[in-house]
C-alpha positions in Angstrom: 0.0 0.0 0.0 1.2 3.5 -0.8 -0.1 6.0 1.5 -0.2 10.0 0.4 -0.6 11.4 3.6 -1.4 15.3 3.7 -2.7 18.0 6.1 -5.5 20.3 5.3 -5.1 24.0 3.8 -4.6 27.0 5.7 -7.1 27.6 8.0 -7.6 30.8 10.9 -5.3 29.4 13.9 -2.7 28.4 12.9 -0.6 32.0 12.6 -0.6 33.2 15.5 -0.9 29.6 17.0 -4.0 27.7 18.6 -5.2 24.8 19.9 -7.6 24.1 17.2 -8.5 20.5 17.7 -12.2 19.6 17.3 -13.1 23.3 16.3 -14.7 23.5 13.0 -12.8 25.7 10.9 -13.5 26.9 7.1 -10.6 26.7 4.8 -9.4 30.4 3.9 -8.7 31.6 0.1 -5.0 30.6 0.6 -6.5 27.1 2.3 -8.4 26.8 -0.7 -5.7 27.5 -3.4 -3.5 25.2 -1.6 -5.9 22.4 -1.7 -6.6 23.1 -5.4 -2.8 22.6 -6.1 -1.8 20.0 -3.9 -4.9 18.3 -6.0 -3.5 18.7 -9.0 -0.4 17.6 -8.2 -1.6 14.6 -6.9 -3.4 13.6 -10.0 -0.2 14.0 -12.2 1.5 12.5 -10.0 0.1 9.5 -8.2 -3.0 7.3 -8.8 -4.7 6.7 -5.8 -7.8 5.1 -5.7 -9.4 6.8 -2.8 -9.6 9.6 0.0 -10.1 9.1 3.7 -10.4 12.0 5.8 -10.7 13.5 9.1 -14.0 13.9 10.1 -13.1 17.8 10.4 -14.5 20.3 7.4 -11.4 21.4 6.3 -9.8 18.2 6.0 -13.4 17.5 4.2 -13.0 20.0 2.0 -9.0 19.6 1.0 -10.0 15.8 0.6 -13.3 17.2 -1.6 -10.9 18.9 -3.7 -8.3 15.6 -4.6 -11.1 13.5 -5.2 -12.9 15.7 -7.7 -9.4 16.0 -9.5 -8.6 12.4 -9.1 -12.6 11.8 -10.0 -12.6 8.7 -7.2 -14.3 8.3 -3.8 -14.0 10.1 -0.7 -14.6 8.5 2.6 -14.6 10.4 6.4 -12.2 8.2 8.5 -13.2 9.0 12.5 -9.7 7.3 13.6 -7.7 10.5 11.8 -9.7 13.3 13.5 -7.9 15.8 15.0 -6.5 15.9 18.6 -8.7 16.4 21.2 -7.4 19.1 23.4 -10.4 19.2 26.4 -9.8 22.3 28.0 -7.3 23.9 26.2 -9.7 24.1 23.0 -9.2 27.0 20.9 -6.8 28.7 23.6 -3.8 30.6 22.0 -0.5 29.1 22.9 0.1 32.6 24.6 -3.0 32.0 27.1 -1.8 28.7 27.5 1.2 29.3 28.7 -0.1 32.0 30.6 -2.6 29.9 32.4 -0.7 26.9 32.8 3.1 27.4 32.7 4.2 23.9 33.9 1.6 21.9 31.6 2.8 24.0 29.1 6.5 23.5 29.2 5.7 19.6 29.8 3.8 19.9 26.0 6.6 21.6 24.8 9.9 19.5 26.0 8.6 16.2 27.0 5.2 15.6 24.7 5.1 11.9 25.3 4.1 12.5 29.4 1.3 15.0 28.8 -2.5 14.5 29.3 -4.2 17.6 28.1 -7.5 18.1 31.1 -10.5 17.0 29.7 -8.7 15.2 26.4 -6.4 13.0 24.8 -2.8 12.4 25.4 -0.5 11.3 22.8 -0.6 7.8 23.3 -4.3 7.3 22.5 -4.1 9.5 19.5 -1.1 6.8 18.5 -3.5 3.9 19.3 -6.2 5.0 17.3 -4.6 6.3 14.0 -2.9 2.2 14.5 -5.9 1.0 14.6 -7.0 3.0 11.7 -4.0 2.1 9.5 -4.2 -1.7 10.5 -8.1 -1.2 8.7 -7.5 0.9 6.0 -3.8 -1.9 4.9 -6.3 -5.2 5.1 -8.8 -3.0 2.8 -5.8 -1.4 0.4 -2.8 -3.8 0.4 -2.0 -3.3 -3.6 -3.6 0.4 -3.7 -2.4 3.9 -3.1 -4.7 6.5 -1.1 -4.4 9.2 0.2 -5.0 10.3 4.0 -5.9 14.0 4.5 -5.2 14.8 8.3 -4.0 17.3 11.0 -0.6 18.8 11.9 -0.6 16.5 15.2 -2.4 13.4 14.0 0.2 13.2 10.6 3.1 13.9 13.3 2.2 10.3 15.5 1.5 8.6 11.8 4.9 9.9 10.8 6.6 8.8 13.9 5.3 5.3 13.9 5.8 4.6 10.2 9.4 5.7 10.8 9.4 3.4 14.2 10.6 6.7 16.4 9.6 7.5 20.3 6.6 9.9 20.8 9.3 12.0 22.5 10.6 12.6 18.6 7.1 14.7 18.1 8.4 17.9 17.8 10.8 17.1 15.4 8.5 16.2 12.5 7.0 19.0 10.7 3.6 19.1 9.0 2.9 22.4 6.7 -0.4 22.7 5.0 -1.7 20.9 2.0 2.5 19.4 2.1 2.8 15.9 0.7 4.3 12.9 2.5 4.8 9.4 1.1 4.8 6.0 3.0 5.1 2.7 1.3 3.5 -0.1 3.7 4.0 -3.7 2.4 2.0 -6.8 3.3 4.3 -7.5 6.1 3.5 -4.1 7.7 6.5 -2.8 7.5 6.5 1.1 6.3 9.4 3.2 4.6 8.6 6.8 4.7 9.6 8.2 1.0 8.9 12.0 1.7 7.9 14.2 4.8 6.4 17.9 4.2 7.4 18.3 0.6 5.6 21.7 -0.2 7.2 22.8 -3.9 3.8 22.0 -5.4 2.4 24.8 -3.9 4.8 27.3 -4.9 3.8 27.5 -8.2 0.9 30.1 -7.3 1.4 32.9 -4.5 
């Protein structure tokens, strides 16, 4: 199976930073145009034969976009939604650190130990985009699709296909609408071709 993993376009919190999470968020014009390019450069470059999404509108919508360029199904996949960030929902990172220094710096240094109040940690996320990967490689084996996904859920996907700690979060970067490849063969084990390639969507500014 060859998996195209990307994240949605630009949406409103993500410069300056928030917790976005389960907040339902519109792509903006550049969101849009990104998702329109990163479609078309899937289609000349790939063949996938279908999309799974978050649950999420804008990963909806970017996922809308490749399918109507790729003309093949588009599926919402609840296993990839977006972290769930209980309290902390929506807060800028400024407020956050402001309201809760020490949970803060734990997020920041040592990801792999926090619990956010009220929502996930990273562990479950990592158990249930595994359990979503485990369904979607039985159902695709010989196929490539693509996954359209958050910043934080395409980090943990990263880090597992490239067997690396949940400490090694931070160190995987996920732009908008950038393109990622993993190849997964039928003995589950992945090799992780590209991470955050974003050229495609420098043809247009």
């Amino acid at each position: 199976m060859q998996i195209i993993l990307t994240r949605h376009g630009q949406v409103e919190g993500i410069d300056p930073p928030r917790f976005r999470g389960r907040t339902e968020l519109e792509l903006t014009p550049q969101g849009r145009q990104q998702a329109e390019l990163l479609a078309d450069t899937i289609a000349a470059r790939f063949t996938p034969v279908a999309v799974y999404t978050s649950p999420m509108k804008r990963c909806r919508d970017t996922g809308h976009a490749i399918a109507t360029v790729c003309a093949i199904p588009e599926h919402v996949q609840s296993g990839i939604d977006d972290f769930d960030y209980g309290a902390w929902q929506w807060k800028s990172h400024a407020d956050a650190r402001a309201e809760f220094p020490d949970q803060y710096a734990l997020w920041k240094t040592a990801p792999q130990w926090m619990q956010f109040p009220g929502g996930e940690s990273l562990q479950t996320v990592a158990l249930r985009t595994t359990d979503t990967l485990r369904g979607l490689l039985a159902a695709h084996i010989s196929d490539t699709i693509v996954l359209v996904g958050h910043d934080s859920i395409n980090r943990v996907l990263l880090l597992h296909a490239l067997d690396m700690p949940l400490s090694a979060y931070w160190r995987v970067a996920q732009d908008p609408c950038c393109l990622n490849v993993i190849d997964v063969n039928r003995g589950g084990n992945a090799k992780v071709l590209q991470i955050n390639e974003t050229g495609h969507l420098a043809r247009r500014d």
